[in-house]
PyMOL commands that place a pseudoatom at each C-alpha (Angstrom):
pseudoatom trace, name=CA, resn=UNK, resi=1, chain=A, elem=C, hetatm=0, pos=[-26.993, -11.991, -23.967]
pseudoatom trace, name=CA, resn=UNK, resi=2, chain=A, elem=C, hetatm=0, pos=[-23.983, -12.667, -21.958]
pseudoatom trace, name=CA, resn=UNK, resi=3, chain=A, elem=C, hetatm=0, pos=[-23.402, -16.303, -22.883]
pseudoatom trace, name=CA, resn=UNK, resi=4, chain=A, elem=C, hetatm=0, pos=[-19.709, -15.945, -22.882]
pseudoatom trace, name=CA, resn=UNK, resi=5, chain=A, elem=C, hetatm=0, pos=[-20.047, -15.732, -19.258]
pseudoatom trace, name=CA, resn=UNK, resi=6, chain=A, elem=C, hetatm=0, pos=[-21.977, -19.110, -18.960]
pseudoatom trace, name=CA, resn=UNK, resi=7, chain=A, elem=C, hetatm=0, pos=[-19.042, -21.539, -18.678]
pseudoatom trace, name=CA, resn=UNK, resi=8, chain=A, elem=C, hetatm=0, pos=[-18.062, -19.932, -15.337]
pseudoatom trace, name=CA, resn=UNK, resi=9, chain=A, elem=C, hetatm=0, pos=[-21.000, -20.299, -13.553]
pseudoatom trace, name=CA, resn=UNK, resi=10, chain=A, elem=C, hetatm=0, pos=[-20.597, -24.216, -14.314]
pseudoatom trace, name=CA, resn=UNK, resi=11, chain=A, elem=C, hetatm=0, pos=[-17.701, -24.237, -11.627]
pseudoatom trace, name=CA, resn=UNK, resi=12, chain=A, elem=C, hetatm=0, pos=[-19.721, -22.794, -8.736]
pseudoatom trace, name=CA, resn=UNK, resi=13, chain=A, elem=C, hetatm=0, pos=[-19.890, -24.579, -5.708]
pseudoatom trace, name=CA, resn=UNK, resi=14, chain=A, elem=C, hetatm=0, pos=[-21.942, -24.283, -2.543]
pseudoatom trace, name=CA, resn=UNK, resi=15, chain=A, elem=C, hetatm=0, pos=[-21.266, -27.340, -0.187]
pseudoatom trace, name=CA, resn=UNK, resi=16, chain=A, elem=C, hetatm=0, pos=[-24.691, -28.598, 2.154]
pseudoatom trace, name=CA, resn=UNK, resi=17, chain=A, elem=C, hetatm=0, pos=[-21.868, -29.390, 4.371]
pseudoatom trace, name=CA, resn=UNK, resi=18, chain=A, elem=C, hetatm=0, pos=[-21.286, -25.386, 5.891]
pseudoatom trace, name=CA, resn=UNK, resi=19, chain=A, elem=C, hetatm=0, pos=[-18.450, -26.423, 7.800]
pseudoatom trace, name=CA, resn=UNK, resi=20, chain=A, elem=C, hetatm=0, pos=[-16.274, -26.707, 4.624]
pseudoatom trace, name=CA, resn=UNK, resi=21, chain=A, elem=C, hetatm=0, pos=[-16.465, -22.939, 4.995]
pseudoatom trace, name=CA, resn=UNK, resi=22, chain=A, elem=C, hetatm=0, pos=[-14.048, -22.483, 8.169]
pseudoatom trace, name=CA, resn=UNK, resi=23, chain=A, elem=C, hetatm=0, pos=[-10.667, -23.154, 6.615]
pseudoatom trace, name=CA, resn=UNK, resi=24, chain=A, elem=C, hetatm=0, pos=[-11.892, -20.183, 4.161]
pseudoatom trace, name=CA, resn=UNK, resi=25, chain=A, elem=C, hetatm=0, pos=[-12.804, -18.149, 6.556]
pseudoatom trace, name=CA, resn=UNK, resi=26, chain=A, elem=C, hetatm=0, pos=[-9.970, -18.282, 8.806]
pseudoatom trace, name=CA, resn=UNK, resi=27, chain=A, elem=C, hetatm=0, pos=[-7.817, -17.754, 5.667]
pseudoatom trace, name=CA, resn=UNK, resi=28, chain=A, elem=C, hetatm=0, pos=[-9.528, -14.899, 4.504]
pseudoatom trace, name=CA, resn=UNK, resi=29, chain=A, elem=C, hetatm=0, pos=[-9.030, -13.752, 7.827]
pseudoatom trace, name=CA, resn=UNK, resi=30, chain=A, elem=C, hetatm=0, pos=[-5.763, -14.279, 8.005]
pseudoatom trace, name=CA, resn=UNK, resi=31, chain=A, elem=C, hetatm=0, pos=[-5.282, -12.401, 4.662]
pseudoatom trace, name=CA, resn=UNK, resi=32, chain=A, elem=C, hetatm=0, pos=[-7.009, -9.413, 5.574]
pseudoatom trace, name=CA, resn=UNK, resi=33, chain=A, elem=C, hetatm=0, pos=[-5.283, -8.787, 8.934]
pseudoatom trace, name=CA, resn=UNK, resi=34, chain=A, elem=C, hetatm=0, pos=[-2.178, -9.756, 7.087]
pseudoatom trace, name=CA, resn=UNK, resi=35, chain=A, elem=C, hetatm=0, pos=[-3.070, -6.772, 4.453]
pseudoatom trace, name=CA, resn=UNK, resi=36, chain=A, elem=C, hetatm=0, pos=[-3.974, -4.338, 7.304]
pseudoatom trace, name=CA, resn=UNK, resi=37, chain=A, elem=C, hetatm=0, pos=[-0.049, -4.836, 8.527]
pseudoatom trace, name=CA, resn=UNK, resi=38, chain=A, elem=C, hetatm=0, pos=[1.171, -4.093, 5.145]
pseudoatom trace, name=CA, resn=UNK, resi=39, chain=A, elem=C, hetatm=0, pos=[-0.812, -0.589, 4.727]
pseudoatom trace, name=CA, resn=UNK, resi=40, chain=A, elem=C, hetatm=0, pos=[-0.022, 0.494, 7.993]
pseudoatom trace, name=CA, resn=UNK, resi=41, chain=A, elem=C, hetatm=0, pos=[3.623, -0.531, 7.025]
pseudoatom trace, name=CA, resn=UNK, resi=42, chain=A, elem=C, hetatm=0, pos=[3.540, 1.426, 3.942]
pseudoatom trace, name=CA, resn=UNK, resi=43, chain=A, elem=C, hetatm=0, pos=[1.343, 4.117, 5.804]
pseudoatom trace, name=CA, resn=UNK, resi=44, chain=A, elem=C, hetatm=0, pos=[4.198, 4.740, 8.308]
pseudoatom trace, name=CA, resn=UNK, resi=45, chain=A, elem=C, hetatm=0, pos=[6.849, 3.966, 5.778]
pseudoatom trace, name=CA, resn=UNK, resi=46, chain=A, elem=C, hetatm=0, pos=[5.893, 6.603, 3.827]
pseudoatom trace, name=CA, resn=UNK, resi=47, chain=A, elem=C, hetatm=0, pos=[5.655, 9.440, 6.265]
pseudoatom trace, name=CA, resn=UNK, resi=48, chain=A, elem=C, hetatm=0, pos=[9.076, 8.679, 7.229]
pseudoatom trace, name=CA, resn=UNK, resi=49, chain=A, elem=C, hetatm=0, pos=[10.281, 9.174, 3.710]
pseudoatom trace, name=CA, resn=UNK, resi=50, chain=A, elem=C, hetatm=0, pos=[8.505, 11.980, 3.367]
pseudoatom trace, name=CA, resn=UNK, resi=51, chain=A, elem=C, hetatm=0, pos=[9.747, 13.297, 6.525]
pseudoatom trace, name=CA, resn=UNK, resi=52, chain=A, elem=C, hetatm=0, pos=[13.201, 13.122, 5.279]
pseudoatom trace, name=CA, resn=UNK, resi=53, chain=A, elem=C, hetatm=0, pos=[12.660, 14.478, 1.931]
pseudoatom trace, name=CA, resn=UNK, resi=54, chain=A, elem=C, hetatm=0, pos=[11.365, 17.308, 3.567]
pseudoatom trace, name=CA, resn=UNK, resi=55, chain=A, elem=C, hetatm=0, pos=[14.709, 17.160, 5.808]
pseudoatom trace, name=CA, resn=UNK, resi=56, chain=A, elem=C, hetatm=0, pos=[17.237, 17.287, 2.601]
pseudoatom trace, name=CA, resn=UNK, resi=57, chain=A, elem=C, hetatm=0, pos=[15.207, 19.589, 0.796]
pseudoatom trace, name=CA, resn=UNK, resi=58, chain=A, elem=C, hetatm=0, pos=[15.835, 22.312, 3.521]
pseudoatom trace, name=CA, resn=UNK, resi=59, chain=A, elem=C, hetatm=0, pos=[19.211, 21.213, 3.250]
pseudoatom trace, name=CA, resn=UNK, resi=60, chain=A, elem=C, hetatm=0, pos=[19.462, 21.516, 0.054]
pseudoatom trace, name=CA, resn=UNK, resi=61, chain=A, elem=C, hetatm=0, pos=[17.504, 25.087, -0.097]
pseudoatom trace, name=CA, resn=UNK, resi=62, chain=A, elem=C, hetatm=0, pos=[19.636, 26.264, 2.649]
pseudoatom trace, name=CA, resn=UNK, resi=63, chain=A, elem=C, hetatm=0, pos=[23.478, 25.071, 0.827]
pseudoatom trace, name=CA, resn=UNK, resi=64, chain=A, elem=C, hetatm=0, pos=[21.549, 26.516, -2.388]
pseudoatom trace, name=CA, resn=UNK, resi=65, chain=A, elem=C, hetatm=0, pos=[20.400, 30.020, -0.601]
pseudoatom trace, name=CA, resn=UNK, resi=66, chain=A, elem=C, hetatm=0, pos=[24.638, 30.255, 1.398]
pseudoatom trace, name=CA, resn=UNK, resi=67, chain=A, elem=C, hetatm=0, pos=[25.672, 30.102, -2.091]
pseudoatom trace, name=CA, resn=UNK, resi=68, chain=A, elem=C, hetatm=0, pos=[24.022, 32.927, -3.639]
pseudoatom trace, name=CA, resn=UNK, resi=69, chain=A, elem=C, hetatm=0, pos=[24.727, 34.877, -1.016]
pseudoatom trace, name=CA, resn=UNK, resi=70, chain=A, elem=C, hetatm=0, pos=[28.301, 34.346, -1.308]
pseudoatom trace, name=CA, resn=UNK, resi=71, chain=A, elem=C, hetatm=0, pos=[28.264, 34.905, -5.190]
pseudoatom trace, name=CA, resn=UNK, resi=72, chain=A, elem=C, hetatm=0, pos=[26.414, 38.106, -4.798]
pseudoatom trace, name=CA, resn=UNK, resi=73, chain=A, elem=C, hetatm=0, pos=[28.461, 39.545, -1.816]
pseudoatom trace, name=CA, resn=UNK, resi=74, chain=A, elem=C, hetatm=0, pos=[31.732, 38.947, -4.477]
for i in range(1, 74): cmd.bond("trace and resi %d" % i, "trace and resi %d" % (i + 1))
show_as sticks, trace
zoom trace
């Protein structure tokens, strides 16, 4: 049925030896607290941006609102 998927299973490995584990672990670890930095990076980085977007669109709705004024008090 799914014989295409037969030649990977061939490169499995589980050592007897459990200790060959550790340097995996400790780099998986080191992965995944390396990936938590990185969202909360782009968790925080984002906010900011979106703060000022939010900042220059005011701005920008403000200049835009001055101006019609003026134009319709002429």
């Amino acid at each position: 049925m799914f014989t295409f998927l037969q030649p990977a299973f061939l490169y499995l490995y589980f050592p007897e030896d459990k200790t060959e584990y550790i340097p995996v672990v400790i780099e998986f670890l080191v992965l995944l607290v390396i990936c938590i930095f990185v969202f909360r990076w782009f968790k925080k980085k984002s906010a900011r941006d979106a703060e000022k977007a939010k900042v220059l669109e005011e701005k920008i709705m403000k200049m835009r609102k001055e101006e019609l004024e003026k134009q319709s008090s002429q």
